[in-house]
N, C-alpha and C positions, 0 to 999 in steps of 0.2 A: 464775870460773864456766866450765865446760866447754862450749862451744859446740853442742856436742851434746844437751848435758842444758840448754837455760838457761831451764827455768821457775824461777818463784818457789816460797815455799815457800806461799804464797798464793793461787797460781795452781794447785800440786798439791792442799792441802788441798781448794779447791774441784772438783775434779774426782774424789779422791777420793770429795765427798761427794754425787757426781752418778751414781756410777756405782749401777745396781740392788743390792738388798739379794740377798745368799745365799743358796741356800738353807740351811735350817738344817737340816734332819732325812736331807735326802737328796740327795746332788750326785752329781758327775759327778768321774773322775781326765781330765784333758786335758793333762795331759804326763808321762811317767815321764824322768828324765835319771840316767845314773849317771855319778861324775864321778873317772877312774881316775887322774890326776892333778889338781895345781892347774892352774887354769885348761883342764883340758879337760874337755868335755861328750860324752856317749854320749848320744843320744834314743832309747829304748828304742820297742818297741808294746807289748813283755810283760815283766813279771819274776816271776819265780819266790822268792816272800820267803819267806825260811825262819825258825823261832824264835828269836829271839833276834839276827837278823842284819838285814844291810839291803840295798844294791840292790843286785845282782850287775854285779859291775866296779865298786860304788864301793870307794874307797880309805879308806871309816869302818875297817872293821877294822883296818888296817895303824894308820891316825892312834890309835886305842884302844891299841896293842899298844907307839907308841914315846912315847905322851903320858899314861901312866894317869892317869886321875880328870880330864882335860880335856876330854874327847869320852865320858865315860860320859854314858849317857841321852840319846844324839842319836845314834840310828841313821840313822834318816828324818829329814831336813829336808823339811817342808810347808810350801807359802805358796800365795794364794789368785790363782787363775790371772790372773784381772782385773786385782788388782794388781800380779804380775807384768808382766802387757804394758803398761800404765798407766808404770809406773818403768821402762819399758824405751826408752818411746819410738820406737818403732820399729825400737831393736835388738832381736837376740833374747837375747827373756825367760830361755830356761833358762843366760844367763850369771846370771843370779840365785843359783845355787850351791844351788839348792832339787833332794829328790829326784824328789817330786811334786808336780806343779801341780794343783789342783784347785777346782772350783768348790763352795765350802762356808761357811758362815761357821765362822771360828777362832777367834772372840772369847773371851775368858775367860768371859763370860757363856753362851756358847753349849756350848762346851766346856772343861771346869774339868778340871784335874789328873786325870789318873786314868778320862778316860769312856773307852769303849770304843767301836770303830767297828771297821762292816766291810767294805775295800776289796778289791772283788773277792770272791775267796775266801779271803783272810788276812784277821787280826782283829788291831789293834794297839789300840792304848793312847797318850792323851798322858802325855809327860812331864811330870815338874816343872821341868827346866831351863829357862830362857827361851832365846827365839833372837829373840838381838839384830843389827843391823848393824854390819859392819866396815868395813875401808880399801877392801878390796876390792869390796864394794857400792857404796859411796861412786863409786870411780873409774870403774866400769862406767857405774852408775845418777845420778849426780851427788849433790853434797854436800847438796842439797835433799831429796832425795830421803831419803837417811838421815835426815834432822832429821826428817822427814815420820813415819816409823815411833817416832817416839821422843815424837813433844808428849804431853806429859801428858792431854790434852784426847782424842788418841788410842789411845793407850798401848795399853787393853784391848781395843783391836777386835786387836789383834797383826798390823797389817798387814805386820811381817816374818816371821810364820808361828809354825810351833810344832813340836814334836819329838815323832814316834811313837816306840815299842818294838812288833816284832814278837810278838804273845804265841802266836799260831798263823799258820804259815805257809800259802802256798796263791800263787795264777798272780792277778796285778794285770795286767789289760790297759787302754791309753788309752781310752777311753769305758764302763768300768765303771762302775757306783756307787759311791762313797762313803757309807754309813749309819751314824746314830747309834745302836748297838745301848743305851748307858747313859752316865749324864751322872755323874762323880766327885765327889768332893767337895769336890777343891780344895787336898788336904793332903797327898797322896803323896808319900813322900818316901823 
């Protein structure tokens, strides 16, 4: 276990389940990162989201253009800021490889495939893709931490976040709102 990271996974779930609930209807964006290589992070105050695109300087497009069909539907990587700094430990959170941090709840309950939200002055969409954790979450955040996003018991709160599509673009600044303009149905596909 990493030094750095060595709670249990016991020790996260309950702290997890200590931190305040979301809000659901109406949050706040507290981090924009764009991420123009692997492992490097841009901390944004503003981005300008255009249709169909995602953070300006992230390197999603490039990944879409040499990986087709593996990066389709995950423009935006989202995860929920809390639990960012939570798995962070006191590093920093936007090595989480997330575009926007935000305060919201993700859950599938909350937000099902396909609702529609409006950040800032752009209006995105969740995907159907899931976003799961990798190697590279694991090493940052420790191996507990990934198990953490994944127990079945948690699964649907999506404490590793979820995937927007741009459907109207517009200026996303760090302490704009996040709204639920409509909740999907869960089937977009």
């Amino acid at each position: 276990m990493n030094a750095e990271h060595a709670r249990t996974l016991e020790d996260l779930t309950a702290a997890i389940g200590s931190l305040p609930a979301p809000p659901a209807e109406v949050g706040e964006v507290v981090r924009i990162v764009a991420r123009p290589e692997s492992g490097e992070r841009l901390v944004l105050e503003v981005a300008e989201l255009a249709e169909g695109g995602s953070i300006p300087g992230d390197r999603w497009p490039r990944q879409v253009l040499e990986k087709p069909g593996k990066y389709d539907q995950s423009a935006i990587s989202v995860i929920r800021a809390d639990l960012a700094d939570l798995f962070a430990e006191g590093s920093d959170p936007v090595l989480a490889g997330d575009n926007l941090h935000v305060l919201l709840d993700l859950s599938e309950a909350n937000l099902p495939v396909g609702s529609m939200l409006e950040v800032g002055a752009a209006t995105v969409r969740v995907t159907p893709k899931a976003h799961t954790g990798c190697a590279k979450f694991s090493a940052r955040f420790g191996l507990e931490s990934l198990k953490a996003t994944v127990l079945p018991t948690l699964r649907a709160t999506r404490l590793r976040g979820l995937f927007f599509e741009v459907v109207r673009g517009g200026a996303v600044r760090v302490g704009d709102p996040i709204r639920v303009l409509s909740r999907g149905s869960g089937d977009l596909g």
